[in-house]
C-alpha positions as CSV (number, residue, x, y, z in Angstrom):
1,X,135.3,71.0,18.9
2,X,133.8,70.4,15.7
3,X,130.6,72.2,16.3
4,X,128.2,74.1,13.6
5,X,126.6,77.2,14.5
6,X,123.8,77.5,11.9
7,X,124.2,75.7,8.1
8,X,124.7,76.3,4.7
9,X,122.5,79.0,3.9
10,X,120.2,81.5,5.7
11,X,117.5,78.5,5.6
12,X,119.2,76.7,7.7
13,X,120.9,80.2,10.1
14,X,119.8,81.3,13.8
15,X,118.8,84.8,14.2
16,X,121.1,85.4,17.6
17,X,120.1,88.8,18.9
18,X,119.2,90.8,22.2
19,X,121.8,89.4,24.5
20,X,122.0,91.6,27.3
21,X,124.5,91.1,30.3
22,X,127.2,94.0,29.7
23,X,129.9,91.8,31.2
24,X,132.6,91.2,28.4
25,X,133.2,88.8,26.8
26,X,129.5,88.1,27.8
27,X,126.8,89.2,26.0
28,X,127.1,88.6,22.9
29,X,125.7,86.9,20.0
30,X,128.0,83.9,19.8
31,X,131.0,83.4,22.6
32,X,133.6,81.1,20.6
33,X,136.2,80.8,24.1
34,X,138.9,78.9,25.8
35,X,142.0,76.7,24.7
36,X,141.2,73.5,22.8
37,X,137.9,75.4,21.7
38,X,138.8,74.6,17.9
39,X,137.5,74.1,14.3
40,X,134.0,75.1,14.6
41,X,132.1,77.2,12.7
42,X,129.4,79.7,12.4
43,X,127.7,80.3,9.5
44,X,124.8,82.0,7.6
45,X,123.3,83.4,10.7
46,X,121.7,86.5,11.8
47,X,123.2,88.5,14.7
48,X,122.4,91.9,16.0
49,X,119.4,91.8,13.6
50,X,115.6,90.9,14.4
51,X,114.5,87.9,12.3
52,X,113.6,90.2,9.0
53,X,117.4,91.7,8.6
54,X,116.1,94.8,8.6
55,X,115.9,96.4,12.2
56,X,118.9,95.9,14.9
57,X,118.2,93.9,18.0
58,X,121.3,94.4,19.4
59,X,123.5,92.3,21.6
60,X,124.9,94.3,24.1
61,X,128.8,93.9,24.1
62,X,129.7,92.4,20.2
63,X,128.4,90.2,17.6
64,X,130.9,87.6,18.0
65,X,133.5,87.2,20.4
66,X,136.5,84.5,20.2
67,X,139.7,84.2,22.9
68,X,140.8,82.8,25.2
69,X,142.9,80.6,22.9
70,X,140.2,79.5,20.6
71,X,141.8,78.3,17.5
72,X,141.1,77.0,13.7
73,X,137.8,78.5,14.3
74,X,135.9,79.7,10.9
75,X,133.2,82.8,11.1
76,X,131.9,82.7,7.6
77,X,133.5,80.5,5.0
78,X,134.4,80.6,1.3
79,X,131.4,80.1,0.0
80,X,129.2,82.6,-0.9
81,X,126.5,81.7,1.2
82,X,128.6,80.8,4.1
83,X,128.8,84.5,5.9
84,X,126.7,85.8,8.8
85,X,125.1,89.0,8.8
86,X,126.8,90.5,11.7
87,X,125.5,94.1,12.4
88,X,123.3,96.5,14.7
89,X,125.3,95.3,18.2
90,X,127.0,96.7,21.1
91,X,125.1,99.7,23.1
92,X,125.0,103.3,23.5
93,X,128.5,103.4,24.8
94,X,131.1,100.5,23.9
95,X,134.2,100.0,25.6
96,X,137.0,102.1,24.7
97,X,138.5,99.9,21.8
98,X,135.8,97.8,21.8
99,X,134.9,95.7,18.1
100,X,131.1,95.3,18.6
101,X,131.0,93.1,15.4
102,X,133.8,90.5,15.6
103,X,136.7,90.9,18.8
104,X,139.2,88.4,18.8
105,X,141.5,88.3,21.8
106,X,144.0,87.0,24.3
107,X,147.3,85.2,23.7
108,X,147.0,81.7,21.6
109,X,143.9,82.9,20.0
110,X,144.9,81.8,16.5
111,X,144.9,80.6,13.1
112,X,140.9,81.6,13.3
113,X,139.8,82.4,9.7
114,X,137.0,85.5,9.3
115,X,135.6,85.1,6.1
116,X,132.3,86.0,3.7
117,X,131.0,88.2,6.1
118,X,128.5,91.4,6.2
119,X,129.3,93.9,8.8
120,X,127.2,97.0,8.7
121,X,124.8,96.9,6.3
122,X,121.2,95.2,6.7
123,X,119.9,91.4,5.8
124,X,119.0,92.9,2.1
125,X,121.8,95.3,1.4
126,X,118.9,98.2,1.7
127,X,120.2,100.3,4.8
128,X,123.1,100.5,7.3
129,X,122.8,98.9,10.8
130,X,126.6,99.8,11.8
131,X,127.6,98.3,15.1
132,X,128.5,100.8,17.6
133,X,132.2,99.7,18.0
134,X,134.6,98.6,15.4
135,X,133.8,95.9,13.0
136,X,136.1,93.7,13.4
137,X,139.4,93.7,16.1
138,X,142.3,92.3,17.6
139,X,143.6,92.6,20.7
140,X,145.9,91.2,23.7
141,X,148.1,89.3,21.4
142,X,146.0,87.0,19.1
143,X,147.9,86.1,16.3
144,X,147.7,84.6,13.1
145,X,144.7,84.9,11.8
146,X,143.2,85.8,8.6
147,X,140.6,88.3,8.1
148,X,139.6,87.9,4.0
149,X,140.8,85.4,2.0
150,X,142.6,84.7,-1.0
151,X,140.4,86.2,-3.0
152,X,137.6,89.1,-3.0
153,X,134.7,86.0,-3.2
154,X,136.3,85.6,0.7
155,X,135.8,89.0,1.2
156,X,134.3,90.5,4.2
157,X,131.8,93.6,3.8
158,X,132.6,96.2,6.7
159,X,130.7,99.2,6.3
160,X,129.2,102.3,8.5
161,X,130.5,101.0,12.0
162,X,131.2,103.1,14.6
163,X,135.0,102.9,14.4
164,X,137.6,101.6,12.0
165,X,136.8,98.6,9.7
166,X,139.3,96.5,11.2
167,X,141.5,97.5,14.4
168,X,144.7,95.3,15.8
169,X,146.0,96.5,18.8
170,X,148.7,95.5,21.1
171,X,152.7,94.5,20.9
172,X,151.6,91.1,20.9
173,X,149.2,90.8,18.5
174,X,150.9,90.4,15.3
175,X,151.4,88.2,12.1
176,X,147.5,88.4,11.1
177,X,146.8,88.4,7.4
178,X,143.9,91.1,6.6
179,X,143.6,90.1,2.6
180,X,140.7,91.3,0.1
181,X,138.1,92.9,2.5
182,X,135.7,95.7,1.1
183,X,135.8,98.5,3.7
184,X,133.7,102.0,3.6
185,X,131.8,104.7,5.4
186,X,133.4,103.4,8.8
187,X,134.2,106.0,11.6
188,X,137.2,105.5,11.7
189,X,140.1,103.6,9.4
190,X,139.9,100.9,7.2
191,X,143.3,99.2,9.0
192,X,144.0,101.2,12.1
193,X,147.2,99.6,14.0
194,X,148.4,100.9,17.1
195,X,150.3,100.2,20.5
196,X,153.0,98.6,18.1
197,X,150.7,95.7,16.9
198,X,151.5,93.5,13.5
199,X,155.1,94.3,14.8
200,X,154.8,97.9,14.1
201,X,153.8,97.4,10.3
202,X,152.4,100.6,9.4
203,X,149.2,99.9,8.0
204,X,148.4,100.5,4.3
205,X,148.0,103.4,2.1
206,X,146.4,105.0,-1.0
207,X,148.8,106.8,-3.0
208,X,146.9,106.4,-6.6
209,X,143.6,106.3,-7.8
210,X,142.7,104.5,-11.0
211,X,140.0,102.8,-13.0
212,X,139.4,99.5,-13.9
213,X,137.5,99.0,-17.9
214,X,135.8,95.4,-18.7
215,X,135.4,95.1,-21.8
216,X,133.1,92.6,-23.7
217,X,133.6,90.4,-26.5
């Protein structure tokens, strides 16, 4: 409990990268795990990425993994230089389903708050380092967790993965809050729900395009 996983900004982050069994939930960058694992957080690090940001050094199954029960975790935070970089992991192939950036999983894993992250893109917003899997996911009935915040500075960047910006799966995974994310240029959806997950909450959709005008004083 009560741990911290790299500090307020990227002075103070790890670069976690190049973890290699193939065994999930191992190898990955950081294995969050187990009940009564609660309220730590991991923030302002590096993971997937060599130690410029620039190039993937990729852990082989995800970025970040949480279950097992793991609760009132935080990935991120609120403020703006709270979020990891989280992008370039899984390999060639992923498991089916599989989120290579963030996977949460497994009955009781909840009440975890993914926040302020960048999923995809590089260290310096220059290129796209997707992770071959979806960018973020839930599975096996975790539950109650927000993805976002309250407001788009809690936002979480998830571009160019492999898959869908954020995937829930399962019956039993349901009741998560996915709130002010940016999502684009993913494989696959921005939501994509299936097997009956969120309690078969179809997931969002566009039905109008508009434009938003500042004007200044």
């Amino acid at each position: 409990k009560y741990n911290t996983i790299g500090g307020v900004t990227r002075d103070f982050g790890n670069v976690i990268s190049g973890n290699r069994s193939a065994d999930f939930p191992y190898g990955c960058g950081v294995l969050v795990i187990g009940d009564g694992t609660q309220f730590n957080h991991v923030s302002a690090n590096l993971i997937g990425m060599d130690a410029s940001g620039l190039q993937a050094k990729r852990n082989q199954t995800c970025g970040v993994v949480i279950g097992g029960g793991a609760q009132y975790n935080v990935i991120g935070g609120a403020n703006l230089t709270d979020g990891n970089f989280i992008s370039g992991n899984g390999v060639e192939d992923p498991l089916e389903g599989q989120a290579c950036g963030i996977h949460l999983f497994g009955t009781g894993t909840s009440h975890n708050l993914i926040s302020g992250n960048v999923i995809g893109p590089n260290a310096a917003h220059s290129g796209l380092i997707g992770n071959r899997g979806h960018g973020i996911g839930l599975y096996a009935g975790a539950h109650h967790n927000l993805i976002g915040g309250e407001s788009f500075r809690e936002a979480n960047e998830i571009v160019a993965n492999e898959g869908a910006a954020v995937f829930i799966s399962g019956s039993a995974t349901f009741g998560n809050l996915v709130r002010y994310n940016m999502m684009r240029d993913n494989d696959g959806l921005g939501i994509d729900l299936r097997d009956t997950a969120q309690a078969g909450l179809l997931p969002p959709q566009i039905t109008r395009v508009g434009m938003l005008y500042a004007y200044g004083m």
